[in-house]
C-alpha positions as CSV (number, residue, x, y, z in Angstrom):
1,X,0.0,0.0,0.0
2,X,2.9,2.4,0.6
3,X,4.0,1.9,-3.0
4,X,1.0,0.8,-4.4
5,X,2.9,-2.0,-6.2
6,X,0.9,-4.8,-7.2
7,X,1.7,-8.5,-6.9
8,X,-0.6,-11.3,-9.2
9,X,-0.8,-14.0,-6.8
10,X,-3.0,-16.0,-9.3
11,X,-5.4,-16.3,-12.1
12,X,-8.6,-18.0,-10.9
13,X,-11.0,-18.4,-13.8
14,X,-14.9,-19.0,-13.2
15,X,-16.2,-22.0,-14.9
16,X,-19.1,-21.2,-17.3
17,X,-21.6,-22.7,-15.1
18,X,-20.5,-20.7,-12.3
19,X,-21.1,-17.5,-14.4
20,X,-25.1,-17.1,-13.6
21,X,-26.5,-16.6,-10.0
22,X,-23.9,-19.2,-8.2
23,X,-20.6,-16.8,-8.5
24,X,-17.7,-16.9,-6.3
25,X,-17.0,-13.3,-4.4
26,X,-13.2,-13.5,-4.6
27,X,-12.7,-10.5,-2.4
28,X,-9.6,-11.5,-0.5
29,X,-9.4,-11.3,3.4
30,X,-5.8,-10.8,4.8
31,X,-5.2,-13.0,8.7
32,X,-4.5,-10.7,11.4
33,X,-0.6,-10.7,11.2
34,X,-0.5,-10.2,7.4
35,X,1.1,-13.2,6.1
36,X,-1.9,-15.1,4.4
37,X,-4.9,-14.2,2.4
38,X,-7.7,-16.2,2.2
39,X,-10.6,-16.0,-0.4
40,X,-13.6,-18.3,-2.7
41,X,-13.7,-19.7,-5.6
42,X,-15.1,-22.2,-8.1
43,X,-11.8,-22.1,-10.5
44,X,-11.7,-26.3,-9.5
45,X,-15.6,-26.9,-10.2
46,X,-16.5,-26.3,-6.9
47,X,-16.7,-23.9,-4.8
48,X,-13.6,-24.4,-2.1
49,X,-11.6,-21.8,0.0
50,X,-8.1,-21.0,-0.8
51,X,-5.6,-19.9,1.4
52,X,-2.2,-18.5,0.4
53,X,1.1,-17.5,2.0
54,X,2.2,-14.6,1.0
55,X,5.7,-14.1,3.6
């Protein structure tokens, strides 16, 4: 945020049958001490949570 550098962590397409009414909200949510983000989506065929380590 102090740069306002961005870092692709992933590309998480929706299936097409996830594309009308059942959609995945992948707004991420960072854990308390920074070092993960968690977030939805279907990009498997279902809809799972991810979480990723980012330190």
């Amino acid at each position: 945020m102090k740069t306002d550098s961005v870092l692709t962590l992933g590309n998480y397409r929706e299936p097409p049958e996830f594309k009308d009414g059942w959609r995945a909200d992948i707004h991420c949510r960072w854990s308390p001490n920074g070092d993960l983000i968690g977030f939805n989506s279907t990009h498997t065929g279902s809809r799972q949570v991810y979480v990723i380590k980012v330190k």
